[in-house]
C-alpha positions in Angstrom: -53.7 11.1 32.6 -52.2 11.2 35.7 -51.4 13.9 38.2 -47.7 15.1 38.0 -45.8 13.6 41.0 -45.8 15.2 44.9 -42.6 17.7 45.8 -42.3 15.7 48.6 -42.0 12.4 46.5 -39.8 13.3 44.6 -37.5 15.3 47.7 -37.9 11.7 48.8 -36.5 10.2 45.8 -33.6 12.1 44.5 -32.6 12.0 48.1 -33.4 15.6 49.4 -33.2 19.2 47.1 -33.2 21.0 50.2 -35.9 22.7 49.0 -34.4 23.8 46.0 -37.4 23.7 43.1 -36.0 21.7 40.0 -37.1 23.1 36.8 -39.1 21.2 34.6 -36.7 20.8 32.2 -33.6 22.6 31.1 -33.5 25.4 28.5 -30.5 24.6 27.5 -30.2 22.6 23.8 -31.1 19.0 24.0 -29.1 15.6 23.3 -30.4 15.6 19.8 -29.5 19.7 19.0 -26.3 19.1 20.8 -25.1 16.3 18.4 -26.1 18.1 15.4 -24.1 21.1 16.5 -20.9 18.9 17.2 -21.6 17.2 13.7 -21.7 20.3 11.9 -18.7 21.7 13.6 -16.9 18.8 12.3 -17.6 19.7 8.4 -16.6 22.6 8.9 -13.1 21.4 10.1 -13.0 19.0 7.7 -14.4 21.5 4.6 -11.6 24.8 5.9 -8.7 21.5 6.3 -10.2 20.4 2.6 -9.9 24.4 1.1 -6.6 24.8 2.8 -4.8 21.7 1.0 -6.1 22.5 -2.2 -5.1 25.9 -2.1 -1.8 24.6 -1.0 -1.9 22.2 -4.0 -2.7 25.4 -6.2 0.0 27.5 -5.3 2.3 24.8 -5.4 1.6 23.9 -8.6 1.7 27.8 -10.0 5.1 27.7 -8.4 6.5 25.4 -10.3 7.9 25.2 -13.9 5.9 23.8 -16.5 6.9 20.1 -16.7 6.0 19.8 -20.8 9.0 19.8 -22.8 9.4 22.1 -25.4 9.7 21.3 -28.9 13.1 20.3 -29.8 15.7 22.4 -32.6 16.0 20.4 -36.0 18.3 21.4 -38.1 18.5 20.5 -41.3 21.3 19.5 -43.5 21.6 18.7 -47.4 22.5 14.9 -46.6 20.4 14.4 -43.3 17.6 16.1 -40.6 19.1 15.9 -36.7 17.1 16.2 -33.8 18.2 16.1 -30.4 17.8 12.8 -28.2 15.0 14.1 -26.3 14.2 12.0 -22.7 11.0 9.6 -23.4 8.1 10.0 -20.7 7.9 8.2 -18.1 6.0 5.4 -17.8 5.3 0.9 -17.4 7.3 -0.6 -20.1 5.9 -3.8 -19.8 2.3 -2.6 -19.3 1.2 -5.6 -21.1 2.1 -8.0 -18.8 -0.3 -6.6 -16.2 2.5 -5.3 -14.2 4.7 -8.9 -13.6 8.2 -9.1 -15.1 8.7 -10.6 -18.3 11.9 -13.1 -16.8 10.5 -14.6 -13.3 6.9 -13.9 -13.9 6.4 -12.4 -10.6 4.6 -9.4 -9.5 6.6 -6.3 -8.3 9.2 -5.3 -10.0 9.8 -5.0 -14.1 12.5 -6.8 -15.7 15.1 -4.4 -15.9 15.2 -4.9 -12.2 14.4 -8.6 -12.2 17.0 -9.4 -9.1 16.1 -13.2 -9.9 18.0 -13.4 -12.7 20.8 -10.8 -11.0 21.0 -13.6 -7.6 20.8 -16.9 -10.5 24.2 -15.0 -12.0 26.0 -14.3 -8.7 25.4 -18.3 -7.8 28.1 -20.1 -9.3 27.6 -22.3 -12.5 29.2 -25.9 -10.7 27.3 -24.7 -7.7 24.5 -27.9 -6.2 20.9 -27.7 -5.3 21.0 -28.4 -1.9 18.1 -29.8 -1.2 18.5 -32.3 -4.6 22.3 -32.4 -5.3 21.6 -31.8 -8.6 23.6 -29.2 -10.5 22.0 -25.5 -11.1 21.9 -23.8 -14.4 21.7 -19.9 -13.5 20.7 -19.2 -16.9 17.3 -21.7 -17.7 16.7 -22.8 -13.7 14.3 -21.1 -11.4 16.5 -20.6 -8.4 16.2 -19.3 -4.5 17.8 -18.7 -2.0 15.9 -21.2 1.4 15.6 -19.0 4.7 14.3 -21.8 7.0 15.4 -25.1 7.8 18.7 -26.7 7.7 20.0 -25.3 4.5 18.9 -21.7 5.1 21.5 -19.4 3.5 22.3 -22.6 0.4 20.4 -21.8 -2.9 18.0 -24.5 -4.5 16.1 -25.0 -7.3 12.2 -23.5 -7.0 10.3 -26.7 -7.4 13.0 -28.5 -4.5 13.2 -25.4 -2.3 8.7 -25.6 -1.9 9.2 -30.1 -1.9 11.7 -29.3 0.9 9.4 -26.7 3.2 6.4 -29.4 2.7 9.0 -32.1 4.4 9.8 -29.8 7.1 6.3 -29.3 7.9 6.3 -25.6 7.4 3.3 -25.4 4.9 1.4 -28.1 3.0 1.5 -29.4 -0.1 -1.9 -27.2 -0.9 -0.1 -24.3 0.2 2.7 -25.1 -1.8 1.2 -23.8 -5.2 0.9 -20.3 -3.6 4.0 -20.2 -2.4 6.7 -17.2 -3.6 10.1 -18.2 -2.1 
């Protein structure tokens, strides 16, 4: 092993300590000790922010009335039982469907808010395709309303309005099958 370096080396080196002796090495916590101090110190943010919100949750919860309903008066009569309409919980109606309405088939909305059908009906009956000319049926025709190109603002059947963005260049006609307009 070699002999630990000359003072006057090292003075040379570090570019003069003035004859100030530099320790061999601090006493202080190391790189390694230091970043498992900050890492701890962070779970225990993260575990006190944790224990705060779910106490908040608890109180929160103890605070406020029991959402179950109670069990509804039936009376009962010689000719008939009565019960009053009680609210039904909340909850997918169409659950079956894997969450797509029933009328358009599309994702995002059930079909008691279907606004497919709701824009089909506000279109008038004599009212053209305007990308086809040919006359649209609100009630059996899958219709849009176009947003680019020349006729943006006009409604069109489905199958025309994606035929009329692959002549405009917009998208291609692979694209076209994943198109929702």
């Amino acid at each position: 092993m070699s002999d630990p370096p000359d003072p006057a080396w090292l003075d040379a080196l570090l570019g003069g300590t003035d004859g100030v002796e530099i320790p061999p090495q601090s006493q202080g916590p190391g790189p390694i000790a230091l970043s498992q101090m900050y890492r701890d110190a962070a779970m225990l943010e993260q575990e006190s922010l944790a224990l705060a919100a779910e106490s908040q949750k608890r109180r929160f919860e103890s605070e406020m009335p029991s959402a179950v309903p109670k069990m509804a008066k039936t009376s009962v009569s010689q000719t008939h039982v009565s019960t009053p309409a009680t609210a039904s919980p909340a909850g997918p109606q169409n659950a079956g469907n894997g969450g797509r309405c029933f009328r358009c088939g599309r994702a995002g909305h059930w079909s008691r808010d279907c606004t497919h059908i709701a824009m089909a009906m506000t279109a008038r009956m004599s009212s053209p395709c305007h990308v086809c000319g040919g006359r649209i049926n609100p009630t059996s025709d899958r219709i849009c309303r176009l947003s680019v190109g020349p006729y943006a603002g006009k409604w069109a059947h489905h199958s025309c309005a994606l035929n009329h963005l692959v002549n405009l260049g917009f998208i291609t006609a692979e694209d076209a099958s994943n198109v929702e307009i």
